[in-house]
N, CA and C of each residue as an Amber inpcrd file, in Angstrom:
protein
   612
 -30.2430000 -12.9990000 -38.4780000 -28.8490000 -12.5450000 -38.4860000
 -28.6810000 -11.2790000 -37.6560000 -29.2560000 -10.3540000 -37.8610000
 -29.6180000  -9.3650000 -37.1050000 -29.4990000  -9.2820000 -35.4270000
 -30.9470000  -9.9010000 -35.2910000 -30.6820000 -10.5220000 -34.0980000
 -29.7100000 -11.3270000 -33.0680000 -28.5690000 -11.7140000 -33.7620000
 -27.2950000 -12.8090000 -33.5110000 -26.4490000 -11.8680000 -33.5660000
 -26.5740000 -10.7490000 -33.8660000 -25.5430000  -9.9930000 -33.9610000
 -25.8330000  -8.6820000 -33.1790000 -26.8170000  -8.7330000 -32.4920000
 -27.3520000  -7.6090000 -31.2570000 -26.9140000  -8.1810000 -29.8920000
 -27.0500000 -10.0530000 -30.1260000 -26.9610000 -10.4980000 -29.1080000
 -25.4960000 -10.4760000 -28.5000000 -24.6330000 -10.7150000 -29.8250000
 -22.9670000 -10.9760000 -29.8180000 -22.3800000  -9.8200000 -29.0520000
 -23.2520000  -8.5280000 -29.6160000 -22.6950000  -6.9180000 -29.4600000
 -23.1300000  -6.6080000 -27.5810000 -24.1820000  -7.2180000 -27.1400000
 -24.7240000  -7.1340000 -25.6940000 -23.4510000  -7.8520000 -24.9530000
 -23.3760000  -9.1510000 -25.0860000 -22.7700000  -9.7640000 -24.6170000
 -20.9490000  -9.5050000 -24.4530000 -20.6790000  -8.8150000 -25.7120000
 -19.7160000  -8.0500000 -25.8000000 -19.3340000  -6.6510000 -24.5970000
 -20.9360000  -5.7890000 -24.7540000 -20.7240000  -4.6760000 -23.9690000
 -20.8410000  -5.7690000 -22.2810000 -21.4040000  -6.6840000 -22.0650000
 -21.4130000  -7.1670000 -20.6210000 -20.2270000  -7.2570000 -20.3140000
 -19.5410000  -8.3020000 -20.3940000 -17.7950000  -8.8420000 -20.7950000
 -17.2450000  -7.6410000 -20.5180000 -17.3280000  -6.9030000 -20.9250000
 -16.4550000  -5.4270000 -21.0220000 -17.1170000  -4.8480000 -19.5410000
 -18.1730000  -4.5080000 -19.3060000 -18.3500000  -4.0410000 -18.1660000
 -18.2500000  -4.7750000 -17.4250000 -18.0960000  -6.0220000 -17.2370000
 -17.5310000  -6.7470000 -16.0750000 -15.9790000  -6.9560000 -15.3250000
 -15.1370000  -6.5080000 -16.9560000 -14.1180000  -6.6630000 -16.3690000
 -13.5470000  -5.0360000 -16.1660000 -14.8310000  -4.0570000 -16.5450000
 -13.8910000  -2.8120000 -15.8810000 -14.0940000  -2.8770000 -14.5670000
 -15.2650000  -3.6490000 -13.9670000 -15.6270000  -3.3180000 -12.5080000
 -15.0240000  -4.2730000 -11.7640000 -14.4890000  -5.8730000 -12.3090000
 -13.7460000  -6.2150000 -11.3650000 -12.5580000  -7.2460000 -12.1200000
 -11.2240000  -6.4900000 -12.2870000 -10.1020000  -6.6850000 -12.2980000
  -9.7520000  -8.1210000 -12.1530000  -8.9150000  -8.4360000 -13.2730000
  -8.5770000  -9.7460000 -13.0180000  -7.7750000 -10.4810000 -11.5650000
  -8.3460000 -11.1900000 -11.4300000  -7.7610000 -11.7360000 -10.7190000
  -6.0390000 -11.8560000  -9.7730000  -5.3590000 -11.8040000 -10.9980000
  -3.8690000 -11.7720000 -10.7240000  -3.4260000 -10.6760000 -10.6250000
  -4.4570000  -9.1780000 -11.0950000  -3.4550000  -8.2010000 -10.6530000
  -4.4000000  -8.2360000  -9.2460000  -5.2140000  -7.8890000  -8.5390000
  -5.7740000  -8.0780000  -7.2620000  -4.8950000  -8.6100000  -6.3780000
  -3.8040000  -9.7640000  -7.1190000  -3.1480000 -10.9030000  -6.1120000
  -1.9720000 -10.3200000  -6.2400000  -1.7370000  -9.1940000  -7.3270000
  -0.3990000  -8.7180000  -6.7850000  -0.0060000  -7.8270000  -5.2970000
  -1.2680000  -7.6310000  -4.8080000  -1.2180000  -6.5930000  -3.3120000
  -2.0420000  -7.8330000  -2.5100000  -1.0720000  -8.3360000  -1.8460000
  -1.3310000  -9.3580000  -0.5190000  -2.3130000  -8.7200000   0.3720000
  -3.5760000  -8.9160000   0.4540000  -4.3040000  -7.8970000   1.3260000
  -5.0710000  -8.8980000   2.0830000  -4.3660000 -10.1360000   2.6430000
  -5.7420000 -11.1940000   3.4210000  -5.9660000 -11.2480000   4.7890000
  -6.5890000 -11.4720000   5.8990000  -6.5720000 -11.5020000   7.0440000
  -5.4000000 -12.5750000   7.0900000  -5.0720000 -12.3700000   8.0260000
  -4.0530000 -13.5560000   8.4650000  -2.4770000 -13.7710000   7.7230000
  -2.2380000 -12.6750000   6.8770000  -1.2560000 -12.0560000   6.6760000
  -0.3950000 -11.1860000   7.4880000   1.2290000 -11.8270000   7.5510000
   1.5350000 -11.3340000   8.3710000   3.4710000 -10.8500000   7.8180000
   3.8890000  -9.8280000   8.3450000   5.1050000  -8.6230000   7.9200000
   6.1900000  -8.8770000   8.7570000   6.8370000  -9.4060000   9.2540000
   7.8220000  -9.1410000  10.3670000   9.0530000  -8.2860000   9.6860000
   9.4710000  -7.2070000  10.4050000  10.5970000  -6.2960000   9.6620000
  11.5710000  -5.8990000  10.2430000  13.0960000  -6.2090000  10.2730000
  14.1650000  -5.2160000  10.9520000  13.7040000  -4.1070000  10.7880000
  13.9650000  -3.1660000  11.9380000  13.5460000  -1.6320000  11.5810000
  15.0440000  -0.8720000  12.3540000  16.1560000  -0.0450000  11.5100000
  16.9990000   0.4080000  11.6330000  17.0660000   1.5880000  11.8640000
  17.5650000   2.4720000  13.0490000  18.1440000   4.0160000  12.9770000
  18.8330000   3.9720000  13.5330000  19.3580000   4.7640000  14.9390000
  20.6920000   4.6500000  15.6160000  20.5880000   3.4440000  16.5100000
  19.5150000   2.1830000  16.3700000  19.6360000   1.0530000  17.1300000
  18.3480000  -0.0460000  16.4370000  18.9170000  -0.7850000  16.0030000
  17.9770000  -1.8260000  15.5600000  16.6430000  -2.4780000  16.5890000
  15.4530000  -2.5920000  16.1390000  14.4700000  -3.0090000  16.2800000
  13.6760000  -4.1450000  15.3580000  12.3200000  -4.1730000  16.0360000
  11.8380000  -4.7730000  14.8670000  10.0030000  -4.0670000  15.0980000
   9.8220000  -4.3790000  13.7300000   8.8600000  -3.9900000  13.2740000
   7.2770000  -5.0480000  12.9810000   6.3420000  -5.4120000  13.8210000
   4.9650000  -6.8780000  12.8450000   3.8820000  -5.9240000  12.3370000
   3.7950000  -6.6480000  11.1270000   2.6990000  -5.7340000  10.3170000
   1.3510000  -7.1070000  10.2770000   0.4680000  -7.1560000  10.5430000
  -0.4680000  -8.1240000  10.8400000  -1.9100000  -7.6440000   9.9500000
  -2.2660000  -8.2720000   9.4480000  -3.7170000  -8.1280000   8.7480000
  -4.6210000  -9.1580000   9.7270000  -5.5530000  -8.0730000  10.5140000
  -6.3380000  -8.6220000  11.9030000  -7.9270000  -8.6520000  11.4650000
  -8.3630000  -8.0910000  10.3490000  -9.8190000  -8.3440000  10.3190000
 -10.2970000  -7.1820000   9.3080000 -11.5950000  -7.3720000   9.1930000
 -12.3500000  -6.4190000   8.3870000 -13.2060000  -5.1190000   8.9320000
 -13.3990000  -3.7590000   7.6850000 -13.8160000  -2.9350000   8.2580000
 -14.8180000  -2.2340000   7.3400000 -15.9470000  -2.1430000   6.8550000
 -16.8500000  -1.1690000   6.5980000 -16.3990000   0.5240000   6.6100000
 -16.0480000   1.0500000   5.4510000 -15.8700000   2.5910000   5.5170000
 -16.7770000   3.3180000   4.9480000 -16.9710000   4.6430000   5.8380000
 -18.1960000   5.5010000   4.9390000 -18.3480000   5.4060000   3.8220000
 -19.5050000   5.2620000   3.2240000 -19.5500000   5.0940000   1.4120000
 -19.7670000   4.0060000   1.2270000 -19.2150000   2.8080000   2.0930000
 -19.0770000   1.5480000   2.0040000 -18.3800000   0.4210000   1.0160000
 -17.3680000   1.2790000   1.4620000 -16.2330000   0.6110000   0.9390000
 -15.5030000  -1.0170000   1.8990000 -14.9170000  -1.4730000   1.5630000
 -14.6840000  -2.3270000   2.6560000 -13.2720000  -2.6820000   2.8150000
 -12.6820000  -2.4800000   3.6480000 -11.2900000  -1.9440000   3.9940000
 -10.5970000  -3.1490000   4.9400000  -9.3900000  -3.9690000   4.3990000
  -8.9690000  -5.1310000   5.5480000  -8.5030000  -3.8300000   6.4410000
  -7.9000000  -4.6190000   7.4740000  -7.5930000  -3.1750000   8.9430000
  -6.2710000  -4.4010000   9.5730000  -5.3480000  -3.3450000   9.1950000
  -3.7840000  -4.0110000   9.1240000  -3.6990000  -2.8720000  10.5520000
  -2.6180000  -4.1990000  10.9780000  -1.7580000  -3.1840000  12.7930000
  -0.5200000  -3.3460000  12.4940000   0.0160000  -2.3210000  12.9910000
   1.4720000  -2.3170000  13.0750000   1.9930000  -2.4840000  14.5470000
   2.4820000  -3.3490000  14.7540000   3.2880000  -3.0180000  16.5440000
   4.7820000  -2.8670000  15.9130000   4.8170000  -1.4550000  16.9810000
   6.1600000  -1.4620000  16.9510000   7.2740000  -1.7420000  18.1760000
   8.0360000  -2.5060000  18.1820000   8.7510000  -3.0500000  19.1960000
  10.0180000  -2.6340000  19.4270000   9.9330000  -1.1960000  19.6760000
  11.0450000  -0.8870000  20.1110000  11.2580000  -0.3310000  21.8570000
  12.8740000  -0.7910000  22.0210000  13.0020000  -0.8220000  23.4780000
  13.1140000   0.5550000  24.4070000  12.8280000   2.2480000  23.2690000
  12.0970000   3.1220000  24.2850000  11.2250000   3.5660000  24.0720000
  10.0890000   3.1030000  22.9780000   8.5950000   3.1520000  22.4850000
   8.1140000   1.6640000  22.9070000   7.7860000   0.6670000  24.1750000
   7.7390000  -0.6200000  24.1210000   5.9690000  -0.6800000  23.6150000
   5.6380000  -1.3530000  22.6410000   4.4890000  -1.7710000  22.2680000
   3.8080000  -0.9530000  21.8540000   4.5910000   0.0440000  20.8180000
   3.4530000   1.2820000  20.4070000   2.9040000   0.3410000  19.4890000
   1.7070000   1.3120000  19.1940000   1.2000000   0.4370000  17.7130000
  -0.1340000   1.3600000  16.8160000   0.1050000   1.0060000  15.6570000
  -0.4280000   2.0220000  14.7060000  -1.6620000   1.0060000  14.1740000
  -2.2620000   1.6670000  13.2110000  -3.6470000   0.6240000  12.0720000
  -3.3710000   1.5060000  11.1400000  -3.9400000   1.0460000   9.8620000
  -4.4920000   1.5440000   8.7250000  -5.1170000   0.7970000   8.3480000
  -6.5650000   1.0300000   6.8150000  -7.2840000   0.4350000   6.1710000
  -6.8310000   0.2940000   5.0830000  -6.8990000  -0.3890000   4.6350000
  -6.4750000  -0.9260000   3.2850000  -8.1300000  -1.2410000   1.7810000
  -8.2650000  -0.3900000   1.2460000  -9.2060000  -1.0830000   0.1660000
  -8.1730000  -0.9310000  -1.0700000  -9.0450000  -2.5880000  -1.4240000
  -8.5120000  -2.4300000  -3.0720000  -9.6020000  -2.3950000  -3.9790000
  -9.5390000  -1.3670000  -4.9180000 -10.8740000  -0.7840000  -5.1940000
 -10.4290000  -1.0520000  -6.8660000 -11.2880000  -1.9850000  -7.7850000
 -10.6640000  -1.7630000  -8.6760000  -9.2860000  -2.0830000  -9.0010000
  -8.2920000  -1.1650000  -9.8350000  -6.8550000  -1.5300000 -10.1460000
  -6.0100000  -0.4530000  -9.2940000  -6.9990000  -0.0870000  -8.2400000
  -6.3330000   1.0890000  -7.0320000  -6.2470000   0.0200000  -5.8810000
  -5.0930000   0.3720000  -5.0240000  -5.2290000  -0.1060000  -4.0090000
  -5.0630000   1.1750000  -2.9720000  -5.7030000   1.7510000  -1.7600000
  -6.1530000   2.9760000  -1.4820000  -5.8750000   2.3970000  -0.2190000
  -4.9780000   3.1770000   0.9540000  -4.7760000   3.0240000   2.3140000
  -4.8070000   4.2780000   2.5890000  -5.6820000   4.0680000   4.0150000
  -5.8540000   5.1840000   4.8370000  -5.7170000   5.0970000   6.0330000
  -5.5250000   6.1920000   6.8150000  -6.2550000   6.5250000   8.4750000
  -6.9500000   6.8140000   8.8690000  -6.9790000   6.9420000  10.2740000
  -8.4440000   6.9120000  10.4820000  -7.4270000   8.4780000  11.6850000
  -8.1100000   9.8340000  11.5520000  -7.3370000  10.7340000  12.1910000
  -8.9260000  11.7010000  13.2510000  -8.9500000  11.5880000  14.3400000
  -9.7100000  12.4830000  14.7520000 -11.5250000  12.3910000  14.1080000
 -11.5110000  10.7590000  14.0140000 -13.2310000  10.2880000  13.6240000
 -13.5520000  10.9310000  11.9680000 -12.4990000  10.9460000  11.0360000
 -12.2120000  10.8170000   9.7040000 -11.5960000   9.8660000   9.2010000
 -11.9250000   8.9460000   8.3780000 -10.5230000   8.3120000   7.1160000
 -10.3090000   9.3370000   6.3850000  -8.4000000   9.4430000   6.3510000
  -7.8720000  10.5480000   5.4360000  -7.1920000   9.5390000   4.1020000
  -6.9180000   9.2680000   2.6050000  -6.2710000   8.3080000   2.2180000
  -4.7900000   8.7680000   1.9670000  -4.0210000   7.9180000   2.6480000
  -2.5420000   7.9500000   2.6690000  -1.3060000   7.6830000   2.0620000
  -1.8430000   6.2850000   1.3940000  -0.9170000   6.2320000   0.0270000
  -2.0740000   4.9750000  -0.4030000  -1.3220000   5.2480000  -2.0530000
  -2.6020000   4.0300000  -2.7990000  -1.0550000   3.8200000  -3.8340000
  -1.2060000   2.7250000  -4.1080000  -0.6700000   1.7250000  -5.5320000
  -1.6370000   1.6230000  -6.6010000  -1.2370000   1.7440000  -7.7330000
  -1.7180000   1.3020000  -8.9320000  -1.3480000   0.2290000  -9.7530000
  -2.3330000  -0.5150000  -9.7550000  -1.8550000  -2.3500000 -10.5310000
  -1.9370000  -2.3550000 -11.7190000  -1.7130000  -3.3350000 -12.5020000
  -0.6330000  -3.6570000 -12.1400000   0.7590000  -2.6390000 -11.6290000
   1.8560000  -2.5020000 -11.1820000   2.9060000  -1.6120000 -10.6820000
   3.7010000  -1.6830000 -12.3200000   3.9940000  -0.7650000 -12.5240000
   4.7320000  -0.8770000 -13.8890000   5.6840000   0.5190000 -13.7470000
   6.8360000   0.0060000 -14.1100000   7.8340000   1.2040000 -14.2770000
   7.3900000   2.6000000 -15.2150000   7.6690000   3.6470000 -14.4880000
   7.7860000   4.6710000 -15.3500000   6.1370000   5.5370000 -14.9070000
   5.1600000   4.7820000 -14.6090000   4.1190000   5.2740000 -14.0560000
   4.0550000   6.3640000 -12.3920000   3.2700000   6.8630000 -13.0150000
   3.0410000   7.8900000 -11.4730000   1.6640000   8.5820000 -10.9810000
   1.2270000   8.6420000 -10.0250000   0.4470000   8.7220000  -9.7520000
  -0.1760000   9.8160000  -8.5820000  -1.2520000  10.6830000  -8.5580000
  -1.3860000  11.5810000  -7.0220000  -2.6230000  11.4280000  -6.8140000
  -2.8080000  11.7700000  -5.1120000  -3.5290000  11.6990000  -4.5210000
  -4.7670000  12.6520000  -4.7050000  -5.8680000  12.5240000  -4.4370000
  -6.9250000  13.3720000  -5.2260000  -7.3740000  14.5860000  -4.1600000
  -7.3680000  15.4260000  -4.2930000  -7.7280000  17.1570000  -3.4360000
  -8.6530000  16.2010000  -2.4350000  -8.6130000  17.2730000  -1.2600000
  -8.1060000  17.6870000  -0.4550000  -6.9970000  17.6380000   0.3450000
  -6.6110000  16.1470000   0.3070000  -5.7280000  15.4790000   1.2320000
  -4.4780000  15.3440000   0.4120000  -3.8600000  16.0420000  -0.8810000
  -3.1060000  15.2780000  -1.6510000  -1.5960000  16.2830000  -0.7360000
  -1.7360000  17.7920000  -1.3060000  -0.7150000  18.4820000  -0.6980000
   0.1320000  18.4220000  -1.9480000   0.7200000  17.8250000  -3.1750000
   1.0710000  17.1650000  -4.4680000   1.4200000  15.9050000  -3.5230000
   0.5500000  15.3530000  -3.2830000   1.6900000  13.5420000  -3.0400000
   1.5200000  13.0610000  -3.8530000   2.3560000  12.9260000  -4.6840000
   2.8760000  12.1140000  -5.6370000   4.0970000  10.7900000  -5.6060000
   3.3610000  10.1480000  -6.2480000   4.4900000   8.7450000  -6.0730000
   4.7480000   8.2610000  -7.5440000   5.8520000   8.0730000  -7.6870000
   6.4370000   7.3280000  -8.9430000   7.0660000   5.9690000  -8.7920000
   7.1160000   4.8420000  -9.8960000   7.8920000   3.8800000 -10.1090000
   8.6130000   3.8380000 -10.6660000  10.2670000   3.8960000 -10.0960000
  11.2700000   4.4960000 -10.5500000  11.9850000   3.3350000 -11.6210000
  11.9900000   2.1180000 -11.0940000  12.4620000   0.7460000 -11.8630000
  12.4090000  -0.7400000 -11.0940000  12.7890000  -1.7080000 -11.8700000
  12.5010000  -3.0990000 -11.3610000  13.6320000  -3.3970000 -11.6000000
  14.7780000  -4.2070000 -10.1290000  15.5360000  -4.7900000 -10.3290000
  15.4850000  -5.3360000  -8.4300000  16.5500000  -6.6790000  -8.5500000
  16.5250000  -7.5320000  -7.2610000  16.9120000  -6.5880000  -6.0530000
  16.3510000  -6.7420000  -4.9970000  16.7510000  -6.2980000  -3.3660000
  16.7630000  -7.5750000  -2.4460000  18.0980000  -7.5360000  -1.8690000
  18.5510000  -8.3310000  -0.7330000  17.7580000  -7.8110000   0.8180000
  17.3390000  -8.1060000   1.4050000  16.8060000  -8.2630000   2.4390000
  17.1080000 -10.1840000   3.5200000  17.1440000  -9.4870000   4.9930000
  17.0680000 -10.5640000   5.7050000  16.4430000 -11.9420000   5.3150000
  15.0010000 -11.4980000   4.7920000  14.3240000 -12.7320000   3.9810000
  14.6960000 -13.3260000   3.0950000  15.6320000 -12.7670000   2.4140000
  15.9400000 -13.1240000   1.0490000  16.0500000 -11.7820000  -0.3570000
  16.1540000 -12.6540000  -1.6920000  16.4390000 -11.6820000  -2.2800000
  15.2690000 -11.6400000  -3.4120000  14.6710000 -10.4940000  -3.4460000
  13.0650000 -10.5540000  -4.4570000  13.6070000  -9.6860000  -5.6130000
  12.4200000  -9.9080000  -6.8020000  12.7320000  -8.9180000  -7.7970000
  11.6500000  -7.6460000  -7.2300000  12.3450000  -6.3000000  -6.9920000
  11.5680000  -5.3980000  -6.6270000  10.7770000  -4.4200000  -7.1350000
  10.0250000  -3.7890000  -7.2170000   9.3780000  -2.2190000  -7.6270000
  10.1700000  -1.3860000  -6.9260000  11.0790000  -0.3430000  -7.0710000
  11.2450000   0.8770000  -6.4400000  10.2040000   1.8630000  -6.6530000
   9.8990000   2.6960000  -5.9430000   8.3430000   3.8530000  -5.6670000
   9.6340000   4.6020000  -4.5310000   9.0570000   5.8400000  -5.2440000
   9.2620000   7.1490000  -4.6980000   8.3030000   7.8260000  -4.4030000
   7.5150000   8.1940000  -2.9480000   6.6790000   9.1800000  -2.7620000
   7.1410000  10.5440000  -2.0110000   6.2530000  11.4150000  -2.6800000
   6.8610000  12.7050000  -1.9070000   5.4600000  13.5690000  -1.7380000
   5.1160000  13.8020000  -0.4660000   4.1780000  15.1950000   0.0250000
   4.9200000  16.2870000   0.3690000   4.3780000  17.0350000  -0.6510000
   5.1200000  18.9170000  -0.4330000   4.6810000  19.8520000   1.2750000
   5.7970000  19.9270000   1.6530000   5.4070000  21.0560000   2.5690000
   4.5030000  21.7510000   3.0780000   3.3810000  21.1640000   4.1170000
   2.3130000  22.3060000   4.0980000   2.3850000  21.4690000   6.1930000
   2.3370000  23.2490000   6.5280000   2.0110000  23.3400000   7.7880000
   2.7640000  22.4660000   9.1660000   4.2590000  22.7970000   8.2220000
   5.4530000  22.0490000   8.8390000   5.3330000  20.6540000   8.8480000
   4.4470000  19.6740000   7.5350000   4.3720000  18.4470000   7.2410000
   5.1780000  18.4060000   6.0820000   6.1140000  17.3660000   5.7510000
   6.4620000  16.7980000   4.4540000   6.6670000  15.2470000   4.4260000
   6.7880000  14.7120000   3.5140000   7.4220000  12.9990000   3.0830000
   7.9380000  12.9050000   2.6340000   8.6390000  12.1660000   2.1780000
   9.8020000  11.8660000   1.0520000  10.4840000  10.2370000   1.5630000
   9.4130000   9.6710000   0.9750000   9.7000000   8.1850000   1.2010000
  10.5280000   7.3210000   0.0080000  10.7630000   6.4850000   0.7200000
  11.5300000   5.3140000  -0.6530000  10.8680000   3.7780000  -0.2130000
  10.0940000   3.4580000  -1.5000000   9.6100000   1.5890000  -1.1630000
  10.0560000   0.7070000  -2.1100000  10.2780000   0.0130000  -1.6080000
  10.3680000  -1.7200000  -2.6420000   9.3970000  -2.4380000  -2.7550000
   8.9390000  -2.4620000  -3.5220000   7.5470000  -3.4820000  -3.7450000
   7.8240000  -4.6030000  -4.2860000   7.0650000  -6.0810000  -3.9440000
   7.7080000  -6.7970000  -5.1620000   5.9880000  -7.5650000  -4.6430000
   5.3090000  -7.6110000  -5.8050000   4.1700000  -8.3310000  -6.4920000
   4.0220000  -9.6670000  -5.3060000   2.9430000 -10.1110000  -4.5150000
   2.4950000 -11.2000000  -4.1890000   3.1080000 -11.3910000  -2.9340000
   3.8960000 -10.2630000  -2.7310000   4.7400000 -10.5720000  -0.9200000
   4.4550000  -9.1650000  -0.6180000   4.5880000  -8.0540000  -1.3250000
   4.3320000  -6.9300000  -0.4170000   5.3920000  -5.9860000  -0.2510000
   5.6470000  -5.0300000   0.7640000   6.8760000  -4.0740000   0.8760000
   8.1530000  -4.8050000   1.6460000   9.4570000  -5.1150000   0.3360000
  10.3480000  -5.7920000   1.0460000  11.7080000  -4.6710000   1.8820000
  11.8590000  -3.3080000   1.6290000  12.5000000  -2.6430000   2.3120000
  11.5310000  -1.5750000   1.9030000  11.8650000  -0.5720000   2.8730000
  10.9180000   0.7070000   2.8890000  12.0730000   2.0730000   4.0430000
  12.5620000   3.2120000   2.7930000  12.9330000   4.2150000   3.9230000
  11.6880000   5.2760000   4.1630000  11.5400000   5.0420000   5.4310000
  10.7200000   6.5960000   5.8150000  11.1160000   7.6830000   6.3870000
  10.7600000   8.6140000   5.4760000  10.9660000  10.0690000   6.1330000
  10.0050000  10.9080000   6.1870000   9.0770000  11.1510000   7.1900000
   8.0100000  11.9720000   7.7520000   8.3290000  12.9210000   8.5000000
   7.4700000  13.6770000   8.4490000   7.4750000  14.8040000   9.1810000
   5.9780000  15.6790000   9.5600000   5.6220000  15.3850000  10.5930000
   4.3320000  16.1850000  10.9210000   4.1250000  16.8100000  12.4440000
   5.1610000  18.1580000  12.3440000   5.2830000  18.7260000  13.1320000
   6.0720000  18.2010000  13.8930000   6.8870000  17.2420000  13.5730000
   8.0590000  16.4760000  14.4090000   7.8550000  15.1110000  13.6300000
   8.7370000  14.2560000  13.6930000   9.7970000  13.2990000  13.4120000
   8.3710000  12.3470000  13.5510000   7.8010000  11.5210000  11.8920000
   6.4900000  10.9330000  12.3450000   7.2570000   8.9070000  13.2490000
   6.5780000   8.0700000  14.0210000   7.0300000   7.2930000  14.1810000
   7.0910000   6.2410000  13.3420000   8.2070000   5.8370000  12.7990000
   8.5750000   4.7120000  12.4370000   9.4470000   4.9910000  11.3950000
   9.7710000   6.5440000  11.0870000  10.7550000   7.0760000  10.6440000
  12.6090000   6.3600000  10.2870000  12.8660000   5.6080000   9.8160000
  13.8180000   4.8920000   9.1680000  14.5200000   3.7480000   8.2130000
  14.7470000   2.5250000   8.1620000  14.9520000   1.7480000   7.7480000
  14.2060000   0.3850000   8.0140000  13.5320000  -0.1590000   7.1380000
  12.5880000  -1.3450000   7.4410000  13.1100000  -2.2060000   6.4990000
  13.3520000  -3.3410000   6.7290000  14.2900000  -4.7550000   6.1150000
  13.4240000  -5.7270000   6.0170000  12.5230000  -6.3860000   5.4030000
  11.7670000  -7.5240000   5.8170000  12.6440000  -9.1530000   6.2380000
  12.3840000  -9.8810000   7.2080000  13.1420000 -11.0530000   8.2230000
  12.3650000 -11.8690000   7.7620000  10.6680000 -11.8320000   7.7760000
  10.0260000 -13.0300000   7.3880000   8.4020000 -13.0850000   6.9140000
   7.7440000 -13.9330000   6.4980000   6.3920000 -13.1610000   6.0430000
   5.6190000 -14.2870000   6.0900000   4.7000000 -14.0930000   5.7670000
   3.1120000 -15.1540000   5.6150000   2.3860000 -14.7180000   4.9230000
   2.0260000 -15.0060000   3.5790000   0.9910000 -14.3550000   3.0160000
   0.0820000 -15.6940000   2.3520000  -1.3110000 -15.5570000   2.1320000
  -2.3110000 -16.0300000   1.3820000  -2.5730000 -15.7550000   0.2250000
């Protein structure tokens, strides 16, 4: 009896450490993170554009973490074909995006899964500045694509060295960011600074 009941209690502590280290399934699938995922976005300020957000392949990060590596082109007609990256790991019930700035990853914004109203979250020293992001509430957003039930998220980085943020996102579970306002600032006006609408998507 003894024994049956050392075994129950092992098997118990396994179970348990398995699922702190890897997250069920469905919240993982609430952040679309696959190669071959793909964003297309109206992008609005004093003249409409558009915006492709593309998940192009995989990346190995110091520590060894392993990061999909999303591009942004931006297609506008007096920036023609700029284009940005970030890494994306989902680590756990974190999902952690970064840049890559001057032969460093800095991390830039992260989600916490499941997304649940009323939660908030900051970025960990050195790089935080207070960035803090909150989930303000869940209700539907109309977009070009259609109309999703959304996450609203509020992030904000405090003032340091003529940098600030003060963003607004829509999240909605299994598709990704369906409108997004940006407001950056790092030492001037960061690019892509305005209104993003999602038109159409592809996800796995």
């Amino acid at each position: 009896m003894q024994i049956l009941i050392v075994i129950l209690v092992s098997a118990a502590v396994i179970s348990s450490c398995r699922k702190g280290n890897n997250p069920p399934e469905n919240i993982i699938s609430e952040f679309p993170n696959e190669v071959g995922n793909h964003w297309h976005y109206l992008y609005t300020t004093t003249q409409s554009n558009t915006i492709d957000v593309d998940i192009v392949g995989t990346r190995i990060l110091p520590g060894g973490q392993t990061a999909k590596v999303w591009a942004y082109k931006y297609n506008f007609s007096i920036y023609p074909m700029r284009t940005d990256t970030s890494y994306v790991v989902v680590d756990s019930q974190l999902v952690k995006i970064y840049k890559l700035y001057y032969g460093s990853y800095y991390e830039r914004m992260r989600y916490k899964l499941p997304v649940t109203v009323g939660d908030m979250w900051t970025l960990s020293p050195p790089d935080s500045y207070k960035d803090t992001t909150w989930v303000l509430g869940k209700y539907p957003v109309t977009v070009p694509a259609g109309t999703f039930e959304t996450y609203e998220l509020k992030k904000e980085r405090g003032y340091i060295v003529n940098s600030w943020t003060n963003n607004k996102i829509w999240f909605s579970p299994k598709v990704g960011v369906i409108k997004f306002e940006q407001s950056e600032y790092s030492l001037g006006p960061v690019l892509g600074n305005g209104l993003w609408e999602l038109i159409d998507y592809t996800v796995h």
